[in-house]
SEFIZA-3560 file (N, C-alpha, C; in Angstrom, 3 decimals):
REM SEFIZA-3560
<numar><xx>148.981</xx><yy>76.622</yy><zz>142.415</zz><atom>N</atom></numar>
<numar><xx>147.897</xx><yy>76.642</yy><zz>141.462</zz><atom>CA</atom></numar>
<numar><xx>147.961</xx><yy>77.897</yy><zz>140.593</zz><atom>C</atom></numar>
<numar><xx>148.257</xx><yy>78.883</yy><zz>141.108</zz><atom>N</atom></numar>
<numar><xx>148.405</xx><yy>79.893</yy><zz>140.251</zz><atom>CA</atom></numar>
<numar><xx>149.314</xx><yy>80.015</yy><zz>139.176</zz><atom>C</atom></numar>
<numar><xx>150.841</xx><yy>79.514</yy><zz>139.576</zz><atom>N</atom></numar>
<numar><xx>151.416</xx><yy>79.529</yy><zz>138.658</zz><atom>CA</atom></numar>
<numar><xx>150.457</xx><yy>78.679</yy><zz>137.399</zz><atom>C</atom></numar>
<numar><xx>150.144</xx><yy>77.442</yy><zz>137.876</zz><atom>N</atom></numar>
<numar><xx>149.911</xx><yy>76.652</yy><zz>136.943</zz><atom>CA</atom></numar>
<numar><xx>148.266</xx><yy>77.538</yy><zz>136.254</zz><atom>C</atom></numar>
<numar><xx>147.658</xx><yy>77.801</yy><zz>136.280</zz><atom>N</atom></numar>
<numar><xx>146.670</xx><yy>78.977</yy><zz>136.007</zz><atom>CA</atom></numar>
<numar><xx>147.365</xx><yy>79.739</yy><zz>134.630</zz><atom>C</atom></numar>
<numar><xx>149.027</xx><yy>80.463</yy><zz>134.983</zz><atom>N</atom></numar>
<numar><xx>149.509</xx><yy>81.120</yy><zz>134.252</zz><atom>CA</atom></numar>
<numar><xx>150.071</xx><yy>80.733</yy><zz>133.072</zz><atom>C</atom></numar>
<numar><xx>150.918</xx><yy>79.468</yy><zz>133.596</zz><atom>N</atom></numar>
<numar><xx>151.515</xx><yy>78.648</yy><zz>132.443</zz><atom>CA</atom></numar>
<numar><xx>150.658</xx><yy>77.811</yy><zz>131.380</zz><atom>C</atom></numar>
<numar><xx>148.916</xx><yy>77.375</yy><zz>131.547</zz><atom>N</atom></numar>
<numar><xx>148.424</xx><yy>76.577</yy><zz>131.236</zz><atom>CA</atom></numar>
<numar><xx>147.204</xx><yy>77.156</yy><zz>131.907</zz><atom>C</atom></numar>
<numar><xx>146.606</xx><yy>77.762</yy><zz>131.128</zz><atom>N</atom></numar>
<numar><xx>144.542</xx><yy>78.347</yy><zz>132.049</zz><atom>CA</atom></numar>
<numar><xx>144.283</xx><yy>77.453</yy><zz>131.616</zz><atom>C</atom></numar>
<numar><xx>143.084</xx><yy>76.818</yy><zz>132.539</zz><atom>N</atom></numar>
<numar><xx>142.167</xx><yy>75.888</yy><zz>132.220</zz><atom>CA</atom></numar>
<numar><xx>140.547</xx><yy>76.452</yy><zz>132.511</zz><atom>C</atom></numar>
<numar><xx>140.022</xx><yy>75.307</yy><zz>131.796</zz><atom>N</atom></numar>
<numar><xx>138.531</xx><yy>75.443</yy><zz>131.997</zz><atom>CA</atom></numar>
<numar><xx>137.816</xx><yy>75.458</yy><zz>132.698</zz><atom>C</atom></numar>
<numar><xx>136.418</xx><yy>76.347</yy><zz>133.365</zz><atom>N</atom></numar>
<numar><xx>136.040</xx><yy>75.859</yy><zz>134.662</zz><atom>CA</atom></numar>
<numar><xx>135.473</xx><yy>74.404</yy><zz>135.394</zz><atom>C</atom></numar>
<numar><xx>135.192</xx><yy>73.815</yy><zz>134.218</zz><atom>N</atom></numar>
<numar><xx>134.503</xx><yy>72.389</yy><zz>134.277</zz><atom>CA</atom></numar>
<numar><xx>135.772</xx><yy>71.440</yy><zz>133.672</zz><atom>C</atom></numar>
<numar><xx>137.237</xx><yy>71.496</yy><zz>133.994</zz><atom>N</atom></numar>
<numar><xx>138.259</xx><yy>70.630</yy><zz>134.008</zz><atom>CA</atom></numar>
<numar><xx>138.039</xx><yy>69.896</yy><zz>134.839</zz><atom>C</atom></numar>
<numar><xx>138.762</xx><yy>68.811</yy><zz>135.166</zz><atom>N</atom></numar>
<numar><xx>139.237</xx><yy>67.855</yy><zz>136.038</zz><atom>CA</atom></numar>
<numar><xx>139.998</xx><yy>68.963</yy><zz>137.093</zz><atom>C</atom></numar>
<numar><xx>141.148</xx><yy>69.577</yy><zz>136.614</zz><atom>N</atom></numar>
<numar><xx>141.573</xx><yy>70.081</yy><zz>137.285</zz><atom>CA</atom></numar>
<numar><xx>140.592</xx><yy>71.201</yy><zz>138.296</zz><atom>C</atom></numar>
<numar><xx>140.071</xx><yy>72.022</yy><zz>137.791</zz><atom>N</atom></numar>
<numar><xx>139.045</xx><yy>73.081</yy><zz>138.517</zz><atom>CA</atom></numar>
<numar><xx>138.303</xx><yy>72.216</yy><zz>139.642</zz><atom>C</atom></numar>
<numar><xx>138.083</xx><yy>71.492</yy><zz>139.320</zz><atom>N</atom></numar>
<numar><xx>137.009</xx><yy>70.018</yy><zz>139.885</zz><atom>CA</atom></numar>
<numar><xx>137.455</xx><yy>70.163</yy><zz>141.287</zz><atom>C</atom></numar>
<numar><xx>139.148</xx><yy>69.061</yy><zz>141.148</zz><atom>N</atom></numar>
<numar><xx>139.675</xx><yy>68.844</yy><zz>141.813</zz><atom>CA</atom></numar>
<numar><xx>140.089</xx><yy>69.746</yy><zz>142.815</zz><atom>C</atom></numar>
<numar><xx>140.780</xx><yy>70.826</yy><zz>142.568</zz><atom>N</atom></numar>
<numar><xx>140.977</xx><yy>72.111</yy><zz>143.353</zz><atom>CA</atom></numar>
<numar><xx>140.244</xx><yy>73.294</yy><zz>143.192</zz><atom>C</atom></numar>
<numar><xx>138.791</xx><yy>72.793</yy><zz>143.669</zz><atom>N</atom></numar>
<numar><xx>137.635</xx><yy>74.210</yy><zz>143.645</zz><atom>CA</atom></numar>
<numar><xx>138.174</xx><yy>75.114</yy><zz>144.525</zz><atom>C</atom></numar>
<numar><xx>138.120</xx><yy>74.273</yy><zz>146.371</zz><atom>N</atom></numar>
<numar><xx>138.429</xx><yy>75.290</yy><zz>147.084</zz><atom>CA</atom></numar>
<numar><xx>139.555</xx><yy>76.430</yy><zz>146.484</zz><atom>C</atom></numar>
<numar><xx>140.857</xx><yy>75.768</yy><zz>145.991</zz><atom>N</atom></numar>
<numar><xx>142.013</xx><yy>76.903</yy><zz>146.230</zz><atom>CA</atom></numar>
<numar><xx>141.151</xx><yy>77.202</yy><zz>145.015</zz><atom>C</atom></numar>
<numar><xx>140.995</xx><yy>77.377</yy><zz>143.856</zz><atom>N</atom></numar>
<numar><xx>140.145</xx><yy>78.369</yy><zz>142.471</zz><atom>CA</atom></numar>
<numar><xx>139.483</xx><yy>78.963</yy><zz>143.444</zz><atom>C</atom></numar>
<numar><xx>138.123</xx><yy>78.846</yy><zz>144.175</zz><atom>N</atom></numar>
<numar><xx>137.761</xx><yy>79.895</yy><zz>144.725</zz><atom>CA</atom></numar>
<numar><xx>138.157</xx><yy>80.899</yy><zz>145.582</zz><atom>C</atom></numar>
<numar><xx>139.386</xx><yy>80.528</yy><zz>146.395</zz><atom>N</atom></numar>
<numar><xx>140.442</xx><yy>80.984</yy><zz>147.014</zz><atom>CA</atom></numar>
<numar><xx>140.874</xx><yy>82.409</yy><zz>146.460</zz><atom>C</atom></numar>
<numar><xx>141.638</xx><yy>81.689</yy><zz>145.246</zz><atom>N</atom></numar>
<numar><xx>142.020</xx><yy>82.525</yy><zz>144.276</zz><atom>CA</atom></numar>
<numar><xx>141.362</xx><yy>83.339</yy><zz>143.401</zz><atom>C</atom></numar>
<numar><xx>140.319</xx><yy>83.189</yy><zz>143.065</zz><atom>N</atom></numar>
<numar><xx>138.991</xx><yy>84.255</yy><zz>142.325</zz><atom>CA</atom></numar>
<numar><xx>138.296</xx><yy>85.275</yy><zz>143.556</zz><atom>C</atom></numar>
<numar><xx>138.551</xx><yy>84.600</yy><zz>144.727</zz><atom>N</atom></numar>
<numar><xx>137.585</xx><yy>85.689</yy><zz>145.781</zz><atom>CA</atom></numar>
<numar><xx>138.869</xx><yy>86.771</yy><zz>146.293</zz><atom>C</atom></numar>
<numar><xx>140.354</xx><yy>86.527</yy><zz>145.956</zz><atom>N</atom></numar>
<numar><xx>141.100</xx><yy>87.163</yy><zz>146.031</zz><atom>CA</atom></numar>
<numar><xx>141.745</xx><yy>87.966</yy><zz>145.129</zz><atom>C</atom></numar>
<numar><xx>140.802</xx><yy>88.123</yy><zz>144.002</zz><atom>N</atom></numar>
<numar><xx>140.937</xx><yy>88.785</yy><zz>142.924</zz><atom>CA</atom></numar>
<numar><xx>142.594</xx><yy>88.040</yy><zz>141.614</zz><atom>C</atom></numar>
<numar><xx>143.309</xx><yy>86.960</yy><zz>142.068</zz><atom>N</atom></numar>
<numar><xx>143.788</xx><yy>87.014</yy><zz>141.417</zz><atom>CA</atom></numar>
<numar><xx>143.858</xx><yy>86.484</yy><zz>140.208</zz><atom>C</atom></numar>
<numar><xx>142.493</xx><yy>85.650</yy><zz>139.943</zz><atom>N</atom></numar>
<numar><xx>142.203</xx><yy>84.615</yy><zz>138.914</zz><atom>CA</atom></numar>
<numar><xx>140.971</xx><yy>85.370</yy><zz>138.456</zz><atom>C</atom></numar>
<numar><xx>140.382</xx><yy>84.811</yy><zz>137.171</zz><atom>N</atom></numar>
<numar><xx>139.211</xx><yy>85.198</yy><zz>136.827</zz><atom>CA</atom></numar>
<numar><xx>138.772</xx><yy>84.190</yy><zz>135.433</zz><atom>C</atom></numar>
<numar><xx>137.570</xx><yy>84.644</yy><zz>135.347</zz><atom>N</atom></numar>
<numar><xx>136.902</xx><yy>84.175</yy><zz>133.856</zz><atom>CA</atom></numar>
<numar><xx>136.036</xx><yy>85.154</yy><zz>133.295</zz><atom>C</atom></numar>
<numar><xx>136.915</xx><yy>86.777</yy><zz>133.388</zz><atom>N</atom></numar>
<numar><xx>136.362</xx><yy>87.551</yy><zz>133.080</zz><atom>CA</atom></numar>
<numar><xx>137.017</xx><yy>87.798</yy><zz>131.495</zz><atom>C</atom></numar>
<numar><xx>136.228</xx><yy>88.174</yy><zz>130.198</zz><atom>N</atom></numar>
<numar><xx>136.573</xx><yy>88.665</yy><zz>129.225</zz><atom>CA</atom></numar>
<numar><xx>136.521</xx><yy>89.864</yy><zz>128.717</zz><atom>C</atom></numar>
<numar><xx>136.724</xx><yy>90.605</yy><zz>127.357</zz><atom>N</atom></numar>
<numar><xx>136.066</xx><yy>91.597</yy><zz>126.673</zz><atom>CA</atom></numar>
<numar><xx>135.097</xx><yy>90.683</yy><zz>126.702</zz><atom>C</atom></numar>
<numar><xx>133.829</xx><yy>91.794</yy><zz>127.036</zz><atom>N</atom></numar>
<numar><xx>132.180</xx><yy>91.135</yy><zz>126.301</zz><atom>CA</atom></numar>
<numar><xx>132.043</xx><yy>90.468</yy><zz>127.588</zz><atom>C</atom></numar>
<numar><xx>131.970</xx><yy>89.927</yy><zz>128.710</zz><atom>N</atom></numar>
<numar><xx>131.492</xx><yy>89.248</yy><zz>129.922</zz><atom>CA</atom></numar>
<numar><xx>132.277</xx><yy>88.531</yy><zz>130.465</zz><atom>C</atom></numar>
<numar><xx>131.933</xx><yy>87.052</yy><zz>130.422</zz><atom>N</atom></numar>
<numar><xx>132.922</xx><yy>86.060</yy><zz>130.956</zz><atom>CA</atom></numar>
<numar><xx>132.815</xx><yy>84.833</yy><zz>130.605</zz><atom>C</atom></numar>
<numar><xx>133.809</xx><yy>84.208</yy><zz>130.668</zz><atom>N</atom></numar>
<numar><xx>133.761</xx><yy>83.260</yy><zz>129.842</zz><atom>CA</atom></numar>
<numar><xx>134.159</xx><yy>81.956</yy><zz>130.394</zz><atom>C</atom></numar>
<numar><xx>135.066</xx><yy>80.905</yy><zz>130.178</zz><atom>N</atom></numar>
<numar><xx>134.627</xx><yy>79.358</yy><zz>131.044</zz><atom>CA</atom></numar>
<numar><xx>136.173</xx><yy>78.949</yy><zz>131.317</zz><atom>C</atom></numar>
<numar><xx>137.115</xx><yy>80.045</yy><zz>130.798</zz><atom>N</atom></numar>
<numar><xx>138.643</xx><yy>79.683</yy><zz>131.412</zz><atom>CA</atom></numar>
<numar><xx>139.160</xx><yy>80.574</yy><zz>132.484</zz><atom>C</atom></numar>
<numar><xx>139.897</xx><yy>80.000</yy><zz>133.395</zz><atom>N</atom></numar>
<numar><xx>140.132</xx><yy>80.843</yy><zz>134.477</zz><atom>CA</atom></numar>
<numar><xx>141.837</xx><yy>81.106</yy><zz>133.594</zz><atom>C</atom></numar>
<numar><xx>141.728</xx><yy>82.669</yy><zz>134.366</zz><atom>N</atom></numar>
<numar><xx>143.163</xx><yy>83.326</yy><zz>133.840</zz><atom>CA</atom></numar>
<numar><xx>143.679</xx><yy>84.191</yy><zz>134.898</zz><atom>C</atom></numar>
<numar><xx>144.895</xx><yy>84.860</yy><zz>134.722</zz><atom>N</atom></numar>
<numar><xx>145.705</xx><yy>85.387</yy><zz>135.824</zz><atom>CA</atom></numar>
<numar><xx>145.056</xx><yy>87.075</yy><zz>135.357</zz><atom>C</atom></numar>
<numar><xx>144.734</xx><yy>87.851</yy><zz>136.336</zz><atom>N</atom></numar>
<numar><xx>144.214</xx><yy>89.140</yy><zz>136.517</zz><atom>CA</atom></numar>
<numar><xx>145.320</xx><yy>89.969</yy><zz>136.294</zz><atom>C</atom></numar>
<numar><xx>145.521</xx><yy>90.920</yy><zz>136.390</zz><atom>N</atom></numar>
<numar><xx>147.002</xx><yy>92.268</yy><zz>136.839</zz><atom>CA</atom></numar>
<numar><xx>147.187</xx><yy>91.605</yy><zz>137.871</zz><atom>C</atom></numar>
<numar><xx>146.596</xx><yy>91.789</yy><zz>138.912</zz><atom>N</atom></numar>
<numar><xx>146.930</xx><yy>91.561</yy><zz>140.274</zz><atom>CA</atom></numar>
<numar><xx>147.575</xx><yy>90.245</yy><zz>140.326</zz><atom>C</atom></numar>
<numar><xx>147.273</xx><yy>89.193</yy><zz>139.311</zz><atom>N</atom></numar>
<numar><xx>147.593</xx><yy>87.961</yy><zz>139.959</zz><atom>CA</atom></numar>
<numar><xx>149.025</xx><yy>87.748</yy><zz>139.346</zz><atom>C</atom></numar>
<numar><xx>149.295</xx><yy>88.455</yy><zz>138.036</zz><atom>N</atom></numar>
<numar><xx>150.547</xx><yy>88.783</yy><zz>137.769</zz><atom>CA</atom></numar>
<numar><xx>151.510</xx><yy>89.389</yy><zz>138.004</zz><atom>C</atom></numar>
<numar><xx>151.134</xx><yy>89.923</yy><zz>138.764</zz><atom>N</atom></numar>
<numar><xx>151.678</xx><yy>90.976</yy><zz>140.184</zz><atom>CA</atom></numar>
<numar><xx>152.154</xx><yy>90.042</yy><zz>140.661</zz><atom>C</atom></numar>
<numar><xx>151.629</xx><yy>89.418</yy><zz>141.392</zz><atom>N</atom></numar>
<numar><xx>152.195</xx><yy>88.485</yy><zz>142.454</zz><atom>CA</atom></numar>
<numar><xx>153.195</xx><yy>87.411</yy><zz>142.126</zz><atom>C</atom></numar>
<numar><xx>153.280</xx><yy>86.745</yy><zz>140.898</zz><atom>N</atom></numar>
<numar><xx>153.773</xx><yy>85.800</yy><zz>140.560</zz><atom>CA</atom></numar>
<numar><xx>155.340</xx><yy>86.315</yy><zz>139.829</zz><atom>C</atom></numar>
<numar><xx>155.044</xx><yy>87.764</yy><zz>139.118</zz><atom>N</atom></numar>
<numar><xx>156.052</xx><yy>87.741</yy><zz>138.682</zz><atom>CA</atom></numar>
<numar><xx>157.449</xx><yy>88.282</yy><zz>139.509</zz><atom>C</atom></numar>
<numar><xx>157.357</xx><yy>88.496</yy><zz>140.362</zz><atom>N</atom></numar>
<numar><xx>158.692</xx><yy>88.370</yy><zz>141.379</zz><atom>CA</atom></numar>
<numar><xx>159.262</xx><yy>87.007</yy><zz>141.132</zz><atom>C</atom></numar>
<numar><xx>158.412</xx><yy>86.034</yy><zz>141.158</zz><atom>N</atom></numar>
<numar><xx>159.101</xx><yy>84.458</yy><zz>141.485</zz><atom>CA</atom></numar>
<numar><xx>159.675</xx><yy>84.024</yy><zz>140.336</zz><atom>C</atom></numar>
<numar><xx>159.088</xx><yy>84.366</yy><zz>139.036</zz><atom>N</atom></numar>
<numar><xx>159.631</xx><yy>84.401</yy><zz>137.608</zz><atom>CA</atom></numar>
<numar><xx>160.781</xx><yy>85.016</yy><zz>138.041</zz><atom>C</atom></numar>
<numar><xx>160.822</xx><yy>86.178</yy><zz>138.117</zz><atom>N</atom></numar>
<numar><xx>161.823</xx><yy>86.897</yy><zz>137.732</zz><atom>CA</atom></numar>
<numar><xx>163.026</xx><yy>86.687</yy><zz>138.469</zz><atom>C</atom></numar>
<numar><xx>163.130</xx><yy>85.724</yy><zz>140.382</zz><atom>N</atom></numar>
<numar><xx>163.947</xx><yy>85.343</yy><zz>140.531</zz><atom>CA</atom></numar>
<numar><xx>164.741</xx><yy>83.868</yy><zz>140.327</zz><atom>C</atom></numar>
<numar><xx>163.402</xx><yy>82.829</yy><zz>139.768</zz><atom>N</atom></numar>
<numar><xx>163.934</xx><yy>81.841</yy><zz>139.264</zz><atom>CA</atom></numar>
<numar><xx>164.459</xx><yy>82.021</yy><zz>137.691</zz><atom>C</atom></numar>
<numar><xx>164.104</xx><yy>83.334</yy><zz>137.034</zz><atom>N</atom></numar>
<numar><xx>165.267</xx><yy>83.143</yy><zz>135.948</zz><atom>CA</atom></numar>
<numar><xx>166.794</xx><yy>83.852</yy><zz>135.915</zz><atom>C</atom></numar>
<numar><xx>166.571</xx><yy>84.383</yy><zz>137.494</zz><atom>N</atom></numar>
<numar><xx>168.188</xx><yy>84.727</yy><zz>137.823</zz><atom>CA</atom></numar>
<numar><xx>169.014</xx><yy>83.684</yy><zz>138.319</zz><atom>C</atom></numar>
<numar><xx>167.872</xx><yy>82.651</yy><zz>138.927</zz><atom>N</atom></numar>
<numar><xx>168.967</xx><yy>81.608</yy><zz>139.185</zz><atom>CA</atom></numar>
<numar><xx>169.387</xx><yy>80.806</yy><zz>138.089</zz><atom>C</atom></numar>
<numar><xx>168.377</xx><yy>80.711</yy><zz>136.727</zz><atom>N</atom></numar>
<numar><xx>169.172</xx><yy>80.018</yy><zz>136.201</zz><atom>CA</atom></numar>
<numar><xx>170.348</xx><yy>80.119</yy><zz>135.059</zz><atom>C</atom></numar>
<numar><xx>170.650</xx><yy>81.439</yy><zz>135.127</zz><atom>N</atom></numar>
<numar><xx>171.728</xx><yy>82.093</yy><zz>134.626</zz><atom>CA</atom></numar>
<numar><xx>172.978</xx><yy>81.482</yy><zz>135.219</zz><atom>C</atom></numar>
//
């Protein structure tokens, strides 16, 4: 879910959010998602520092494999 968060944020009232509340809340109570903006917050969930932290190791070794 996260990746997909990164590649494609969605809205909090998607189908998708819907469907996978638990892991979204999962992932927001673990700081790595949010719907925080400049100015407050707002209704798309997005990847934090932290959550880009985490993900980008896996980027960075699936674009060594595909060299």
């Amino acid at each position: 879910m996260l990746f997909r968060i990164w590649d494609c944020p969605t809205t909090t009232k998607s189908t998708l959010a819907k469907e996978a509340a638990d892991e979204i809340a999962v992932l927001a109570c673990e700081g790595l998602i949010t719907t925080k903006q400049p100015g407050g917050y707002g209704r798309v969930w997005r990847l934090t520092p932290l959550g880009a932290e985490v993900i980008w190791p896996v980027i960075e070794e699936n674009e060594r494999n595909d060299e």
